[in-house]
C-alpha positions as CSV (number, residue, x, y, z in Angstrom):
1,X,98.3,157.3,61.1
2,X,97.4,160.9,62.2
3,X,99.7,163.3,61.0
4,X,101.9,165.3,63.8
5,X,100.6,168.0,66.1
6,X,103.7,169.1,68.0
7,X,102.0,171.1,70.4
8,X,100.1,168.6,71.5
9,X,103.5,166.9,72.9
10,X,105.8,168.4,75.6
11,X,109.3,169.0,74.4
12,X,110.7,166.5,77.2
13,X,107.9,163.8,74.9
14,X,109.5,165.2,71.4
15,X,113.2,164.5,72.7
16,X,112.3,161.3,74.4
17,X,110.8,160.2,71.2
18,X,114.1,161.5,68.8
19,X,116.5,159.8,71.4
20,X,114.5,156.6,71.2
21,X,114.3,156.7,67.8
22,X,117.9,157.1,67.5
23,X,118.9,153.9,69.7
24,X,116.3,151.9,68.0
25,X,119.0,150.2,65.7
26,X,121.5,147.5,67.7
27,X,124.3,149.0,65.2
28,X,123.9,152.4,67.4
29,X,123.9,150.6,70.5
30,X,126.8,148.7,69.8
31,X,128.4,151.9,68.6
32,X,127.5,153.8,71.8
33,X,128.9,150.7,73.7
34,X,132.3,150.8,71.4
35,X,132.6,154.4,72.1
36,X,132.2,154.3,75.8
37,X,134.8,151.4,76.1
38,X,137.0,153.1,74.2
39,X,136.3,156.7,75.3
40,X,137.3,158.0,72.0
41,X,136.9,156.5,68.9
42,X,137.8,157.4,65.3
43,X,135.2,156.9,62.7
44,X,137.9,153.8,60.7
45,X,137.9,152.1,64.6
46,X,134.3,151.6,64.4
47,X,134.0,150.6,60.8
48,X,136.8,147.4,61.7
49,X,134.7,146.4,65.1
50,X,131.2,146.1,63.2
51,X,129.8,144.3,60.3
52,X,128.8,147.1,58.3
53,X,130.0,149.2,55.6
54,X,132.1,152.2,56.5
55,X,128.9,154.6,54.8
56,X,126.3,152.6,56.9
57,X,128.0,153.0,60.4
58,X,128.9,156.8,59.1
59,X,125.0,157.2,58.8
60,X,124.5,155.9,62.2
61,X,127.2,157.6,63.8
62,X,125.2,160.9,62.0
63,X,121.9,159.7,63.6
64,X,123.6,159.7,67.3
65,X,125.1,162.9,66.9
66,X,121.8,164.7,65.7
67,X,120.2,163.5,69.3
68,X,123.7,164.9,70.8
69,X,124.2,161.1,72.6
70,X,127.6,161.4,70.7
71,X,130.2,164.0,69.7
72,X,132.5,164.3,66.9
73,X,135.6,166.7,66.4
74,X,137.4,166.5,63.0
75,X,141.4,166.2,63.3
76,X,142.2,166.1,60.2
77,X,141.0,163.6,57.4
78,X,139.2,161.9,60.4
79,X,136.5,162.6,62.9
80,X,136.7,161.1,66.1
81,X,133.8,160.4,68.0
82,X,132.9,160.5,72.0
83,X,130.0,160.2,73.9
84,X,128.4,163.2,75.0
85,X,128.1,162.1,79.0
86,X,126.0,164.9,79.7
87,X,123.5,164.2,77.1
88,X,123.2,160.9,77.9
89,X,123.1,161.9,81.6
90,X,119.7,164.0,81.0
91,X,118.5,161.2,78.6
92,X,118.6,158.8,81.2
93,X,117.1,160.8,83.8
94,X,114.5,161.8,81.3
95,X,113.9,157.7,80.7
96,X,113.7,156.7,84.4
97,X,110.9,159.7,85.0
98,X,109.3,158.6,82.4
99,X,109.5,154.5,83.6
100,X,108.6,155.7,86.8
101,X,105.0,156.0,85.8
102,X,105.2,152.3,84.5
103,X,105.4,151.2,88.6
């Protein structure tokens, strides 16, 4: 595989790819599901509705928040976590321009 040339890629391409990348697990989508049904979610909340070890989902949940899909504010000894409605807002209308080609 040929290494990287970012400037051969649009920015728009490079975040497309990093959002992608971060919804590439079914643990994140199910997380991003959780959190939208919920609205607001603390970190413990997840852990009890998934299969997973309270580290794993904490290293998903990291993953989601790097691409901004989700936010997290600390109250306290626990973070809860939204999702970021305007990120995922431009991420969609980033994905439907891009499917748009695929007509």
């Amino acid at each position: 595989m040929s290494k990287l040339k970012p400037e051969e890629f649009t920015s728009e391409e490079i975040e497309l790819a990093n959002i992608s990348k971060a919804l590439s697990h079914p643990a994140r989508i199910k997380i991003l599901k959780i959190l939208a049904e919920k609205n607001v979610c603390i970190c413990g909340d997840i852990v009890d509705l998934l299969p997973l070890a309270q580290a794993t989902v904490s290293q998903h949940l990291k993953e989601l928040k790097r691409v901004g899909l989700i936010q997290g504010d600390i109250d306290g000894p626990k973070v809860c976590y939204c999702v970021n409605t305007n990120a995922l807002d431009n991420a969609t209308k980033k994905f439907l321009k891009l499917f748009k080609h695929f007509d």
